[in-house]
N, C-alpha and C positions, 0 to 999 in steps of 0.2 A: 220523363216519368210515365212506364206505363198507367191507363187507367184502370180503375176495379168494373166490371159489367155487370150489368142487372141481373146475367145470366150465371156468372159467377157466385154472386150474392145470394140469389137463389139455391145452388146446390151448395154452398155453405152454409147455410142456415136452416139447409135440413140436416147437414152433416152435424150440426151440435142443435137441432131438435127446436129451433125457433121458425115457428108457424108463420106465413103471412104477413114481413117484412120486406118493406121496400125501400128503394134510396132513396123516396121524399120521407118517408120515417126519419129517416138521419137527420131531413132536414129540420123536421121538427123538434128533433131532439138537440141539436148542436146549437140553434137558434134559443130555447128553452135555459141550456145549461150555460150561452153567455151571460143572461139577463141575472142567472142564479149567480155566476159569478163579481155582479157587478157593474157587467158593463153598461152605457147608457144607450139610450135608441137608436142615438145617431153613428155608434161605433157598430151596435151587431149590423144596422143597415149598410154598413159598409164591406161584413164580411158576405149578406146573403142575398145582398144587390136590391135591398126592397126601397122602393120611392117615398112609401109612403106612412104610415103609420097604421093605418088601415089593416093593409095588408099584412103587415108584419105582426101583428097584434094575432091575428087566425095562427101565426107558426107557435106563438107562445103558451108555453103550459110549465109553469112555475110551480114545483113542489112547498106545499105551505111550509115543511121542515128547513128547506132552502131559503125562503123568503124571514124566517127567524132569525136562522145565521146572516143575512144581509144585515137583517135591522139592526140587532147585538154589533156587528159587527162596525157601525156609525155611530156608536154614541147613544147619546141622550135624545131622545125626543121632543123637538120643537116646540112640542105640544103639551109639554110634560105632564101630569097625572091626564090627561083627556086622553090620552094616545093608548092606556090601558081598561078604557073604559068599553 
């Protein structure tokens, strides 16, 4: 499989007009949209090789709209009426 290069990325990202992207961008975002989908710590650490929690924790940035549909998405709350206080 060829790879994509940073140099690439760069003139395609002027070619459809997106400023000042890079490939740790992605990483931020591909690590973000696991957590949205669910998965748990020890699985995205698997895909983006992180050791430790720490560190994986700086790649994450969870859209509150996405963090709704997780919750709706498990049911009932443990905590039930405190959970919407």
């Amino acid at each position: 499989m060829r790879q994509y290069t940073s140099g690439e990325l760069r003139r395609d990202s002027v070619e459809v007009s997106v400023k000042d992207l890079h490939f740790h961008d992605l990483r931020h975002e591909g690590t973000s949209r696991l957590f949205e989908a669910g998965f748990a710590i020890e699985q995205v650490s698997l895909v983006t090789g992180h050791k430790d929690w720490k560190m994986l924790r700086r790649y994450t940035h969870i859209r509150p709209e996405a963090l709704h549909r997780l919750a709706a998405s498990r049911g009932p709350s443990p905590l039930g009426d405190l959970a919407a206080e």
